[in-house]
PAPASE-581706 format. One record per residue (C-alpha): residue number from 0; x, y, z. Coordinates in steps of 0.001 Angstrom, whole numbers, m for minus. Each point is the difference from the previous one (the first is absolute). Layout:
# PAPASE-581706
SITE  num        X        Y        Z
SITE  NUM        X        Y        Z
...
This chain:
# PAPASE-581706
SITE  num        X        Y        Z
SITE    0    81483    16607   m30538
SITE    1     m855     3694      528
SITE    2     2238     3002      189
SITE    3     m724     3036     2106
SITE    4     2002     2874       61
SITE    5     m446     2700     2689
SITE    6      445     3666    m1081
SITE    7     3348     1195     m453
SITE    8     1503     1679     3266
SITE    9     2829     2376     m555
SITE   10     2960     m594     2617
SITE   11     2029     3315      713
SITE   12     3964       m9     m269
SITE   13     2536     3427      608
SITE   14     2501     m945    m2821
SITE   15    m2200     m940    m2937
SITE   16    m4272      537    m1003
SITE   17    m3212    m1574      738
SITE   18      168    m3729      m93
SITE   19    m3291    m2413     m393
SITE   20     m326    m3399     1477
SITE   21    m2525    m2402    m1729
SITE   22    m1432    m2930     2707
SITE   23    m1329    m3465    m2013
SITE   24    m2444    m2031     2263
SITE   25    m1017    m3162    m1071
SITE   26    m3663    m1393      560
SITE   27    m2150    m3528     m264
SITE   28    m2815     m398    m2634
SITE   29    m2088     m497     3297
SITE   30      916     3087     1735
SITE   31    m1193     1939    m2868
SITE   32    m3417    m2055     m303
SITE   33     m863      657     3368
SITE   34      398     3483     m583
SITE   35    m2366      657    m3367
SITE   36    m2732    m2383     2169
SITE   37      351     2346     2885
SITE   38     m415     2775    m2720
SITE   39    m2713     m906    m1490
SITE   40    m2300    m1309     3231
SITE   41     1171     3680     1695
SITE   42    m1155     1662    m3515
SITE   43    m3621    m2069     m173
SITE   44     m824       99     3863
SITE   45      471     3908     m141
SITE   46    m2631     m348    m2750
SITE   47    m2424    m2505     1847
SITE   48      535     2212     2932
SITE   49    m1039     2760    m1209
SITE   50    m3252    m1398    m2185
SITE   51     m395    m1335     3325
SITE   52     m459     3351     1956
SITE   53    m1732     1498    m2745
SITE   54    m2528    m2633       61
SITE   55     m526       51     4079
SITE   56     1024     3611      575
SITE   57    m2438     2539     m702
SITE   58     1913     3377     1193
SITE   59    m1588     2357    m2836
SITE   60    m2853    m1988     m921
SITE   61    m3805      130     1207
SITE   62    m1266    m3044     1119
SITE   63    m3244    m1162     m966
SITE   64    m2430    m2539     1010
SITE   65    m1260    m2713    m2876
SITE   66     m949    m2659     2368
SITE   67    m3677      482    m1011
SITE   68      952     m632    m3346
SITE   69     1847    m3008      296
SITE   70    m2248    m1955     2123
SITE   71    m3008      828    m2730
SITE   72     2309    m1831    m2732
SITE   73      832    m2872     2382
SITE   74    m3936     m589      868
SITE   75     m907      261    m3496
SITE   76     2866    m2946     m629
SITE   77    m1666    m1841     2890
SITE   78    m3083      256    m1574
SITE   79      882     m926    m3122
SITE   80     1888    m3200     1344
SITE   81    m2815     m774     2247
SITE   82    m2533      m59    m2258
SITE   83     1836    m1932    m2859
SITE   84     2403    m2012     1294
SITE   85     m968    m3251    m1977
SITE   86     1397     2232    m2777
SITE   87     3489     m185     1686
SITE   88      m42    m4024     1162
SITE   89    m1596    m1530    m3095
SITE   90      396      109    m3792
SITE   91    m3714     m882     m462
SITE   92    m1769     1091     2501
SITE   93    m2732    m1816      835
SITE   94    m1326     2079     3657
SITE   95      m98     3290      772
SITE   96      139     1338     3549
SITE   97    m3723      188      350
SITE   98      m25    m3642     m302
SITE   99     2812     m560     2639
SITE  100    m3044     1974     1992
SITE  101    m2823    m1306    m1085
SITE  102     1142    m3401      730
SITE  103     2045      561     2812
SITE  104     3126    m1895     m868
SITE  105     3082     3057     m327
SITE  106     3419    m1384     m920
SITE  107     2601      503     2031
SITE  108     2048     1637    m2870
SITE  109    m2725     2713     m200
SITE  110       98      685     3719
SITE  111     3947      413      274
SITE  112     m277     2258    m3296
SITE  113    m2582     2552     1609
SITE  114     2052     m536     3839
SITE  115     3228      745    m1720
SITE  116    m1389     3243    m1830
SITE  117    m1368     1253     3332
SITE  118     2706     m321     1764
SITE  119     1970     1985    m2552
SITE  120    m2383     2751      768
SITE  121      424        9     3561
SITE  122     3726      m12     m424
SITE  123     m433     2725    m2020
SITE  124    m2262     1849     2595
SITE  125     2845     m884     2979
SITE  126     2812     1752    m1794
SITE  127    m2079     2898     m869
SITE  128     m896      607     3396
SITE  129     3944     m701     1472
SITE  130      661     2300    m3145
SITE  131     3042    m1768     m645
SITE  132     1783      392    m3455
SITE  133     2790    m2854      m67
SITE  134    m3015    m2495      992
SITE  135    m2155     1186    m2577
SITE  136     2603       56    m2691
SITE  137      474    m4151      789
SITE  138    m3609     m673     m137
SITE  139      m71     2162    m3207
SITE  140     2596    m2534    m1241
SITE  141     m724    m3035     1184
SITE  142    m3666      503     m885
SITE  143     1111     1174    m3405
SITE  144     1996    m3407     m552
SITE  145    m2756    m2138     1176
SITE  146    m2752      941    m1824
SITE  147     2515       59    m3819
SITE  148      925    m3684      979
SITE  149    m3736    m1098     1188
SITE  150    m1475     1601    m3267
SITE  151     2754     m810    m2496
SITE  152     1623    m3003     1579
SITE  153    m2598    m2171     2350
SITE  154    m2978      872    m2155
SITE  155     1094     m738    m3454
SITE  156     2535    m3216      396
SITE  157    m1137    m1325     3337
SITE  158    m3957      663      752
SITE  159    m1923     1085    m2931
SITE  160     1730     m372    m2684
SITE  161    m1413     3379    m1570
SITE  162     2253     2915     m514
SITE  163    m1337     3275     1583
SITE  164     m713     1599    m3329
SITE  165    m2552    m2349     m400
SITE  166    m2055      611     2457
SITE  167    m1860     3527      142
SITE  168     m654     m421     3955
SITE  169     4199     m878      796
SITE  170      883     3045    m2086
SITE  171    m2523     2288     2032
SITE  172     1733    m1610     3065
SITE  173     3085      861    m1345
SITE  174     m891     3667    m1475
SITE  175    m1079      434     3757
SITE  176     3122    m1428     1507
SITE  177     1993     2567    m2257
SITE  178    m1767     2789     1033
SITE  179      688     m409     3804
SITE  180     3387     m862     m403
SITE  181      302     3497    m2235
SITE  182    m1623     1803     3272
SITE  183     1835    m1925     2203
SITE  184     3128     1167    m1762
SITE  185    m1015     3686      196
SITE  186     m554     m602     3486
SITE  187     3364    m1388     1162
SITE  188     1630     2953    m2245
SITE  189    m2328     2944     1430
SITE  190       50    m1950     4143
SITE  191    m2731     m617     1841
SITE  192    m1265     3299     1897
SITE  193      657      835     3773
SITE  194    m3312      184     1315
SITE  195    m2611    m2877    m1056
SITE  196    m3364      463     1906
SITE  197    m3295     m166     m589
SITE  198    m1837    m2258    m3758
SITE  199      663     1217    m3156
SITE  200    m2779     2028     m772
SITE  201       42     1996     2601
SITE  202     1809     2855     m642
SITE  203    m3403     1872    m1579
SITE  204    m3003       84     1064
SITE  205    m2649     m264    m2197
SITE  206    m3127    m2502    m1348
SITE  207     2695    m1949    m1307
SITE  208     1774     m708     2855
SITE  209    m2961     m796     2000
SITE  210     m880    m2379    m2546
SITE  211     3288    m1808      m22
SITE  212      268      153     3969
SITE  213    m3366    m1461      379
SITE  214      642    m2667    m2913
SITE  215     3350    m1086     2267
SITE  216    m2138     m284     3427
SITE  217    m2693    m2237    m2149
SITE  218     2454    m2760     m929
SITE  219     m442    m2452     3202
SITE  220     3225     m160     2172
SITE  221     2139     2009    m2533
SITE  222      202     2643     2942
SITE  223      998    m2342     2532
SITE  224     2866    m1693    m1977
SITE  225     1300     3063    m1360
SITE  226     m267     1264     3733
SITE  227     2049    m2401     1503
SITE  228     2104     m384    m2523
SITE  229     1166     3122     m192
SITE  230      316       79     4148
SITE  231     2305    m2633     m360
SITE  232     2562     1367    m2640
SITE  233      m85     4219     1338
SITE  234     1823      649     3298
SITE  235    m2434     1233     2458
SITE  236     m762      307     3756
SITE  237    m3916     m585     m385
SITE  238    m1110    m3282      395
SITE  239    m1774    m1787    m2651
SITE  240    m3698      622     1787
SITE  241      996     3615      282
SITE  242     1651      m71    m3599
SITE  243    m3284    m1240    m1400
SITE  244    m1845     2280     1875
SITE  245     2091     3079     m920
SITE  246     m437    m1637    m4026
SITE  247    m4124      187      856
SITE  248     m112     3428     1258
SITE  249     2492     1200    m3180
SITE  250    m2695    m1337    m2245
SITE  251    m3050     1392     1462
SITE  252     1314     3764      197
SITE  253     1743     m718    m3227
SITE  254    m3724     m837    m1334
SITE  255    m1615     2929     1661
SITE  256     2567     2275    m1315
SITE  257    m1241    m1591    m3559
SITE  258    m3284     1053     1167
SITE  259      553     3757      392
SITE  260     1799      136    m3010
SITE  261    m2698    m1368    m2262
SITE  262    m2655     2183     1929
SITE  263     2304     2836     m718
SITE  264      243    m1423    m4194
SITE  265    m3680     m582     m379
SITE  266    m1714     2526     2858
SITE  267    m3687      646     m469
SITE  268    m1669     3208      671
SITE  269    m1561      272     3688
SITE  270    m3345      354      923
SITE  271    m1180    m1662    m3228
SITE  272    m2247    m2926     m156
SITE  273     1317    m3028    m2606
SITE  274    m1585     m241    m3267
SITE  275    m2285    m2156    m1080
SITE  276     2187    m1498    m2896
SITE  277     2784     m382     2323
SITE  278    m2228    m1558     2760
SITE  279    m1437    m2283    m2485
SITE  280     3102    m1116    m1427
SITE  281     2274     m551     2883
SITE  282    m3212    m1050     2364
SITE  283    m1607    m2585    m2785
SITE  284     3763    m1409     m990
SITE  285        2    m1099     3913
SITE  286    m3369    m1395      m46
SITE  287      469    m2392    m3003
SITE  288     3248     m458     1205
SITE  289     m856    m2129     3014
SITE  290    m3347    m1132    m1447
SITE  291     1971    m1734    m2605
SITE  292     2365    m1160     3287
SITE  293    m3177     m998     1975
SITE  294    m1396    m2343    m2729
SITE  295     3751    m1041    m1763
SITE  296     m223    m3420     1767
SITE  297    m3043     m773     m916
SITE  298      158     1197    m3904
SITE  299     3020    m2607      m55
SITE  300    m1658    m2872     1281
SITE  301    m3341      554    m1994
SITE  302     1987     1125    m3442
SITE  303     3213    m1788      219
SITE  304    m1810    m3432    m1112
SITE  305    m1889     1827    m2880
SITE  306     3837     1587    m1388
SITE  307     1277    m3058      241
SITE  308      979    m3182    m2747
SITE  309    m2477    m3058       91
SITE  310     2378    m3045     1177
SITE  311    m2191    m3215     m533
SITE  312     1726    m3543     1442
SITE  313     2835    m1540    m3087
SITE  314     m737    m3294     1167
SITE  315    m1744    m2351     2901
SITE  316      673    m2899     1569
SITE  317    m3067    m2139     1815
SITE  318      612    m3259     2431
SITE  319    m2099    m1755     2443
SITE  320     1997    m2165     2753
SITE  321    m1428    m2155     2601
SITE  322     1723       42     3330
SITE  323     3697      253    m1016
SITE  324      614    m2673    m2024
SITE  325      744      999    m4026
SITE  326    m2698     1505    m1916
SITE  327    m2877    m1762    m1545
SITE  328     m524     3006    m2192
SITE  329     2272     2882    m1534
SITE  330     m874     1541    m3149
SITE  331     1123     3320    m2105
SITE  332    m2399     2870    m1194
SITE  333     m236     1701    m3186
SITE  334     m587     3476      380
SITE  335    m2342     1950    m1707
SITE  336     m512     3160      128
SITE  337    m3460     1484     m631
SITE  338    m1193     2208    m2619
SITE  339    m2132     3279      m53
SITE  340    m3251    m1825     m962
SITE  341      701    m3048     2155
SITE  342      519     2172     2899
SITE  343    m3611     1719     m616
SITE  344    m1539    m3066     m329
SITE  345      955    m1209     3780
SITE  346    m1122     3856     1132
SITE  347    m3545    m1001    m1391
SITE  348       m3    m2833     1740
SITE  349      435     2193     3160
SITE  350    m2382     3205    m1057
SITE  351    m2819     m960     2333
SITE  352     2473     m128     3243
SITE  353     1389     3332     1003
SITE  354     2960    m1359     2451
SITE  355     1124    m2846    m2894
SITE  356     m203     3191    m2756
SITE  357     1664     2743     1844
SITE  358     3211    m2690      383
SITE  359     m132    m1071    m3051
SITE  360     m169     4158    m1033
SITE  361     3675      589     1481
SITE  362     1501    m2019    m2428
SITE  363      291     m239    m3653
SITE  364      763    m3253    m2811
SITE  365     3656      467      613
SITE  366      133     m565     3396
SITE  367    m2255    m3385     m203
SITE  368     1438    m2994     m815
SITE  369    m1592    m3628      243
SITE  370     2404    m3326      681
SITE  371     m888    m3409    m1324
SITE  372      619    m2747     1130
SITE  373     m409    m3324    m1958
SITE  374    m1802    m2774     2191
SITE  375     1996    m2975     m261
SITE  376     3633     1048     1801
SITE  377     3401    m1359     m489
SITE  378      384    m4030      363
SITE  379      175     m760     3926
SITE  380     3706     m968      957
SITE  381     m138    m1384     3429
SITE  382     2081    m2703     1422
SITE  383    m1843    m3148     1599
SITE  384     1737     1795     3688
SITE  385    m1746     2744     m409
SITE  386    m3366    m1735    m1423
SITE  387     m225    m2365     3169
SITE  388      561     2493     2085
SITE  389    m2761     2679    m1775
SITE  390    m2305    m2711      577
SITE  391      787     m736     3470
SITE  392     m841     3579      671
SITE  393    m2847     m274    m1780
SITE  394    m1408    m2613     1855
SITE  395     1064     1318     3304
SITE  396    m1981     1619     2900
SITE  397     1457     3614     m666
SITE  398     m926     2650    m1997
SITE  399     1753      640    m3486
SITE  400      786     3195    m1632
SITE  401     m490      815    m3623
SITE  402     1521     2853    m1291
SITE  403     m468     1379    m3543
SITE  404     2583     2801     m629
SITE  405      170     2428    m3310
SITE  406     3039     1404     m517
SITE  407      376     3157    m2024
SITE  408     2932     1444    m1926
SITE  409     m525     3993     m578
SITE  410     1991     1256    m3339
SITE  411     2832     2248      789
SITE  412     3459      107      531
SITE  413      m58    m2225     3309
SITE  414    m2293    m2140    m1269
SITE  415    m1661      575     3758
SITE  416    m2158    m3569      807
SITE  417    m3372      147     2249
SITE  418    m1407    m2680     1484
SITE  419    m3591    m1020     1523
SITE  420     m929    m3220     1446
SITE  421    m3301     m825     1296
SITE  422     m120    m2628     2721
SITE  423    m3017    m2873      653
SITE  424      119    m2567     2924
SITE  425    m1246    m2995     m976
SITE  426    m1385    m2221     3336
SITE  427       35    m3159      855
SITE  428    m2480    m3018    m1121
SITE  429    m1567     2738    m2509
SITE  430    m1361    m1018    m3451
SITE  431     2706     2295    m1732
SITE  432     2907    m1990     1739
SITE  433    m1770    m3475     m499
SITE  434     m256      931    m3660
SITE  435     3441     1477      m75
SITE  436     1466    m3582     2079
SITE  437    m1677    m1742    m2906
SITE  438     1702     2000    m3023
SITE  439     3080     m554     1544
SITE  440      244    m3421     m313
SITE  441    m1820     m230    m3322
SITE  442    m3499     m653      773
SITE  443    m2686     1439    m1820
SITE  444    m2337     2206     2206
SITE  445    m3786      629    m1488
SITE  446      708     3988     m371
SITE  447     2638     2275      m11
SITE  448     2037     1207     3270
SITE  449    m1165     3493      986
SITE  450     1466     2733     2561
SITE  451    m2048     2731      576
SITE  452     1451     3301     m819
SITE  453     3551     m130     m836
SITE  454      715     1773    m3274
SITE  455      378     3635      150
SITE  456    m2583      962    m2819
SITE  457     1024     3941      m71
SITE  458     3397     1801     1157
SITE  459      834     2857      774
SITE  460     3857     1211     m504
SITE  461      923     3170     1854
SITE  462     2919     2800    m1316
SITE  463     1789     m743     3373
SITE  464      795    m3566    m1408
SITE  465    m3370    m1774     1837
SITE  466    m2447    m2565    m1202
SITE  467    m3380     m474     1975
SITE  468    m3613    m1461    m1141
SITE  469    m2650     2138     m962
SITE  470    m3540     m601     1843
SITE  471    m1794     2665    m2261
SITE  472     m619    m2605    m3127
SITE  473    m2013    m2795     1674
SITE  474    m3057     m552     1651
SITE  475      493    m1924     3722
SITE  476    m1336    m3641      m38
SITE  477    m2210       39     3371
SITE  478     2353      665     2835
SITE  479     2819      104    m1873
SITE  480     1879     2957     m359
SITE  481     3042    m2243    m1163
SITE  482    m2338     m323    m3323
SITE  483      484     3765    m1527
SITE  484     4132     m690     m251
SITE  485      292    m3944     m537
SITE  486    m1659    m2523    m2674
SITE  487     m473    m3915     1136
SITE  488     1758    m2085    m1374
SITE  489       91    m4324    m1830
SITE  490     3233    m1766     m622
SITE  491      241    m3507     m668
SITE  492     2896    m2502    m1497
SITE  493      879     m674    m3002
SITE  494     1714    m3509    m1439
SITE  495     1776      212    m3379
SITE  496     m938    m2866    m2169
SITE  497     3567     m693     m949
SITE  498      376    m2826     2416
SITE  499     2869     2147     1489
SITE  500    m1823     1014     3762
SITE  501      281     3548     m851
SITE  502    m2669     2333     2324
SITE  503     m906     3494     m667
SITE  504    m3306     1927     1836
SITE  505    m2426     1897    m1936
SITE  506    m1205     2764     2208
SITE  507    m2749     2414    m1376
SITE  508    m2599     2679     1389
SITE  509    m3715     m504     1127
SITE  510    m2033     1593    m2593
SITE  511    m3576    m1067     1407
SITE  512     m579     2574     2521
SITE  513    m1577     3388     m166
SITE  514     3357     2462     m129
SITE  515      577    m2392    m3222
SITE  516    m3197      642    m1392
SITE  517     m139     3872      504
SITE  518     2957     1278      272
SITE  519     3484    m2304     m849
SITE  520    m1399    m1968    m3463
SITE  521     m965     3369    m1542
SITE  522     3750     1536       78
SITE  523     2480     m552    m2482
SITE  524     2385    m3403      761
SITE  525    m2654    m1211     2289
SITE  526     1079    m3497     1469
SITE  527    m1384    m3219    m1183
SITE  528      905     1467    m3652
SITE  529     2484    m1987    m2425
SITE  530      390    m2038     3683
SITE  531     1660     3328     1770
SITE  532       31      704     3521
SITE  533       33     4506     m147
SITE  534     1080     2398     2485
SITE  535     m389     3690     m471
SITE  536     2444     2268      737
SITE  537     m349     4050      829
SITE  538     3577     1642      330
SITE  539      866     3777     1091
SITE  540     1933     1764    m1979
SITE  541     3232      494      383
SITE  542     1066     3718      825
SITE  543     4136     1492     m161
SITE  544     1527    m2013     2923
SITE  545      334     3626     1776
SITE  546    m4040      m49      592
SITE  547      126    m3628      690
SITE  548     2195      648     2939
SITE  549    m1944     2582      692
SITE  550    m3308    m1509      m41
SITE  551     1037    m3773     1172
SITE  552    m1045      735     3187
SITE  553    m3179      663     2008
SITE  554    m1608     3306    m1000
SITE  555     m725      724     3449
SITE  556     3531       90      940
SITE  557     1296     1774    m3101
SITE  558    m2168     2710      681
SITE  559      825      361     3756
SITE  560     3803      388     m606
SITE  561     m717     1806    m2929
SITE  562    m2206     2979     1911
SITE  563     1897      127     2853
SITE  564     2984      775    m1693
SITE  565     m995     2206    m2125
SITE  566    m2243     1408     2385
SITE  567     3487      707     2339
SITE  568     1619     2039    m3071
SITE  569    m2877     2369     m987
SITE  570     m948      827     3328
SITE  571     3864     1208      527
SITE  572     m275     1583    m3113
SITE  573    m2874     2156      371
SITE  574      124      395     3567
SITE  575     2646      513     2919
SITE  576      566    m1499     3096
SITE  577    m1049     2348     3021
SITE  578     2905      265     1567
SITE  579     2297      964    m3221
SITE  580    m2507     3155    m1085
SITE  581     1977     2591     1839
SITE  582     3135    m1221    m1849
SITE  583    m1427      117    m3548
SITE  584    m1901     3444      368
SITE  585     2979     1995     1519
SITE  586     m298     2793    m2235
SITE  587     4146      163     m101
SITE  588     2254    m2861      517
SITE  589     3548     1695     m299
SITE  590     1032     m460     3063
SITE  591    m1351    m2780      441
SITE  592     2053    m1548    m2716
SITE  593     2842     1666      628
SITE  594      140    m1576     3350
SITE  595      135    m3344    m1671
SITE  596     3086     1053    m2306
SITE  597     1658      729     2666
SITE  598      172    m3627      861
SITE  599     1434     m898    m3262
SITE  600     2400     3188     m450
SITE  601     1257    m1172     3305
SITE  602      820    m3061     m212
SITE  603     1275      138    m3163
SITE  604     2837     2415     1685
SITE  605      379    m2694     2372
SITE  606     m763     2417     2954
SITE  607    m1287    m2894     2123
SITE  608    m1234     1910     2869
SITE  609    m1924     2676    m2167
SITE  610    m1641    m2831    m1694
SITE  611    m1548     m714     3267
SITE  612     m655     2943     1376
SITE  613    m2307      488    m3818
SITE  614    m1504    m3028       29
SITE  615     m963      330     3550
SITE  616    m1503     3309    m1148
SITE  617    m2208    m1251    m2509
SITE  618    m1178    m2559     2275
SITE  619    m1536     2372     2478
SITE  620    m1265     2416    m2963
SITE  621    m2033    m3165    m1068
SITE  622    m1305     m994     3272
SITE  623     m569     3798     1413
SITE  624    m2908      756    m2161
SITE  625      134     3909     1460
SITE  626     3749       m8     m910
SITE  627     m460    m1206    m4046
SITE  628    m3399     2956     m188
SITE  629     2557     3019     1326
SITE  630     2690    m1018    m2784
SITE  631    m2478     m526    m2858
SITE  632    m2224     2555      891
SITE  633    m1022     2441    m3243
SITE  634     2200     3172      128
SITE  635    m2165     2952    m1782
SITE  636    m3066      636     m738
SITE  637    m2124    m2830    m1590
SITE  638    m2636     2198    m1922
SITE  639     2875     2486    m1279
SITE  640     1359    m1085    m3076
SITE  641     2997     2416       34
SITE  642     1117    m1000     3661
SITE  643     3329    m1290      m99
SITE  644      138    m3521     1121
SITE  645     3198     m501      470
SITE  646     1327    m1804     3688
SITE  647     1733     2355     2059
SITE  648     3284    m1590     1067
SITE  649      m62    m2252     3065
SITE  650     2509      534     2870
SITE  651     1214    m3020      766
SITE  652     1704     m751     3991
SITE  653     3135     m408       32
């Protein structure tokens, strides 16, 4: 129990002297609790208060504008994220962006990353134009938060596993993330200022400016979305044609106002003709310039092969099948890759024929490679089904396909496969099929089974991942054209002698004909050898995947798109549209853009009415051509230096 005595109060009497009273009151434990609570949440909210208005009430403070700043640090996080986010989803890494590109598979974590990051700097770009401090102090916050728990929570214990330190890329995403929350800071402490118009180099006018404001129109659509964008989240009368209108016109004057101020920086004298060193430099940079633009296409088709790695096949698979029942013959290469001397000796071969030497010219003994084939194939496991049925076709009144198909495995990380087949009807009641009936059900026949050119002899494989014959290697038998890219031919059966029924073919090459005689038994792994069956390879090489994209399609189209578009930027470089040549050789533009402030001072006062009434005026200054001459006219005399140029002020009706 407490005791509380009230002050001592003197009572007043005639016969005798002051006499006190002393009033005891007693209290509960609780009563007093509530009190010192009361106390001490009156004590701290006075303090939280008043952090509170110093932090969102600027009274004697300047404002100042770090926007420009901020966004900077959070693109350079985006970039950083962007461009090595494996870093931040995997302990081992085994991709990199460019291969979520270059194979166009992108994970869905990797999208919401980069969507999430954007949107934080459109957020940010909202509350800078609504200029709100109590919004921008929760983002700061909340922002803050997330990114500690995503890089020292998520990452570490559930994604990664990695801490950030040891990573150098998630401690420059962090150093960055620092920095803007630092300016950030300084912004919510110094306030956003009251007027926010125009980009944020343009409060100078100078080279650099025009650089930066010309860099910002070259990015495609980055003037449309920031266009509407901001239209959406500023308070405005103007509609959002007429608000990107009014943004258009700003940015032309705003240019041509860069214009007069670098003429004014770097003036020439008048009346002077240009020197030859400058003429030559300036004139000659152009000219090799857009030679080197003219003929860019072309220097990457012709040297992109020749820069690139030789990438013979790894391996080769061979099978012949008739109709489609299993194959009678399937067989693996080895590979063999031919040396500097080998590869001279099948140029010699060649020397007399131009066409056969200039192909063989445009490649070197890296890039060649012959496959082998051994004869006899793999032991023939077909079920008595599918034998009957073989020779049912066989004897029927149809035609019957053969197909022999190579298939080629390319080394590499994808281990990409190419495949070629080569296709031969066979009629009906021919010798061939006779012969082949006979084989089938184990019959001797008095020579071996030939189709007429079905191997693919020489091959071709392209850098856009494409295998075709080459015709240039072999003479055409008669009529024939088929006989400068195919070789005949023989197969016949084979019966193991281990009582067991077991069947395997033995195919093999022709090697009595002229191309044998002249051309094929004089190279290196020339079939018939060691019983081989030999197919020459000749393989582009392999360039940076960048230039393959590149160059993967036709020429002809590459170089179309290519000109055009680069023909549409130089000509707006070095020349000007017609009807924009009074507008960038006013001699002053001061009024001109001080008509278009007046847009932005007034609606940033939220005068409504005068917003109109200035926008409506820069309208008809832009489409009265007389009008926009009279107020950028030249005032003083051009061929007086000392004349003072100076506007006079302009009266204004009320």
């Amino acid at each position: 129990m407490f005791c509380f005595r009230s002050p001592l109060k003197p009572t007043t009497s005639a016969a005798s002297n002051n006499e006190y009273v002393i009033f005891s009151i007693r209290t509960s434990t609780l009563d007093n609790l509530l009190l010192s609570i009361k106390t001490i949440l009156f004590h701290y909210a006075i303090s939280f208060r008043q952090f509170h208005q110093r932090l969102l009430y600027h009274v004697h403070q300047e404002a100042h504008d770090y926007y420009a700043l901020m966004f900077f640090f959070d693109l350079l996080a985006l970039a950083v994220v962007a461009s090595t986010f494996p870093v931040f989803s995997e302990y081992e890494p085994k991709d990199t962006v460019w291969t979520y590109l270059s194979t166009s598979v992108i994970p869905v974590r990797y999208v919401s990353v980069v969507l999430v990051h954007c949107i934080n700097i459109l957020v940010d770009r909202a509350i800078y134009l609504q200029k709100s401090l109590v919004l921008k102090l929760v983002y700061h916050v909340l922002q803050f938060l997330s990114v500690h728990i995503w890089l020292f929570v998520m990452i570490p214990h559930f994604i990664s596993g990695r801490m950030v330190s040891e990573r150098p890329e998630i401690m420059a995403y962090y150093i960055f993330r620092c920095i803007y929350n630092l300016i950030s800071a300084q912004q919510i402490r110094v306030g956003y200022p009251s007027r926010i118009w125009g980009f944020y180099c343009c409060h100078s006018f100078g080279l650099w400016n025009y650089i930066q404001i010309k860099a910002y129109l070259a990015i495609p659509f980055l003037f449309e979305l920031r266009s509407s964008f901001d239209w959406a989240f500023t308070d405005t009368t103007m509609s959002i044609f007429d608000w990107c209108r009014m943004e258009d016109i700003y940015t032309n004057v705003y240019m041509v106002k860069c214009l007069r101020g670098i003429e004014e920086e770097y003036c020439g004298p008048r009346a002077v003709k240009k020197k030859l060193i400058y003429k030559y430099f300036y004139g000659m940079s152009l000219l090799i310039f857009f030679l080197v633009i003219i003929w860019f296409p072309i220097m990457v088709y012709s040297w992109g092969r020749e820069a690139g790695q030789s990438n013979p096949p790894s391996s080769a698979t061979m099978r012949l099948q008739i109709g489609d029942v299993t194959a009678i013959y399937e067989n693996r290469a080895n590979v063999y890759k031919m040396t500097f001397t080998e590869y001279e000796s099948v140029k010699k071969v060649y020397n007399a024929y131009d066409i056969s030497k200039e192909f063989l010219d445009n490649y070197v003994n890296t890039d060649v490679a012959a496959l082998t084939f051994r004869t006899g194939g793999a032991t023939w496991m077909i079920r008595q089904q599918e034998l009957r049925k073989m020779i049912r076709i066989i004897h029927g009144a149809h035609p019957v396909p053969v197909v022999m198909t190579c298939d080629i495995i390319l080394p590499g990380d994808n281990n990409k496969e190419l495949s070629l087949s080569v296709r031969k009807m066979m009629f009906p009641y021919s010798f061939t099929r006779q012969s082949m009936a006979k084989l089938m059900i184990g019959e001797k026949v008095e020579k071996p089974v030939t189709i007429e050119y079905l191997l693919p002899k020489f091959l071709k494989i392209e850098q856009r991942g494409k295998v075709s014959m080459v015709n240039l290697l072999m003479h055409p038998e008669g009529t024939e054209d088929a006989g400068t890219r195919q070789r005949n031919i023989t197969f016949k059966s084979i019966l193991a002698t281990d009582g067991n029924g077991r069947v395997w073919w033995d195919l093999s090459e022709e090697i009595d004909d002229e191309n044998f005689s002249k051309f094929l038994g004089k190279i290196p792994y020339a079939s018939g050898s060691d019983g081989n069956m030999a197919i020459i390879t000749f393989s582009d090489k392999v360039v940076h995947s960048f230039f393959s994209m590149v160059t993967g399609g036709s020429i002809i189209t590459f170089y179309s798109l290519f000109l055009f578009i680069i023909h549409g930027w130089s000509r707006d470089l070095i020349s000007f549209r017609m009807g924009r040549i009074w507008l960038y050789e006013v001699p002053q533009a001061d009024v001109l853009y001080a008509l278009c402030k007046e847009v932005y001072i007034c609606r940033e006062a939220n005068m409504w009415e005068l917003e109109e009434v200035a926008a409506a005026r820069v309208f008809f200054m832009i489409r009265s051509g007389d009008t926009a001459l009279k107020l950028s006219r030249f005032h003083g005399s051009p061929y007086n230096p000392n004349t003072n140029k100076t506007m006079p002020p302009v009266t204004r009706r009320s």
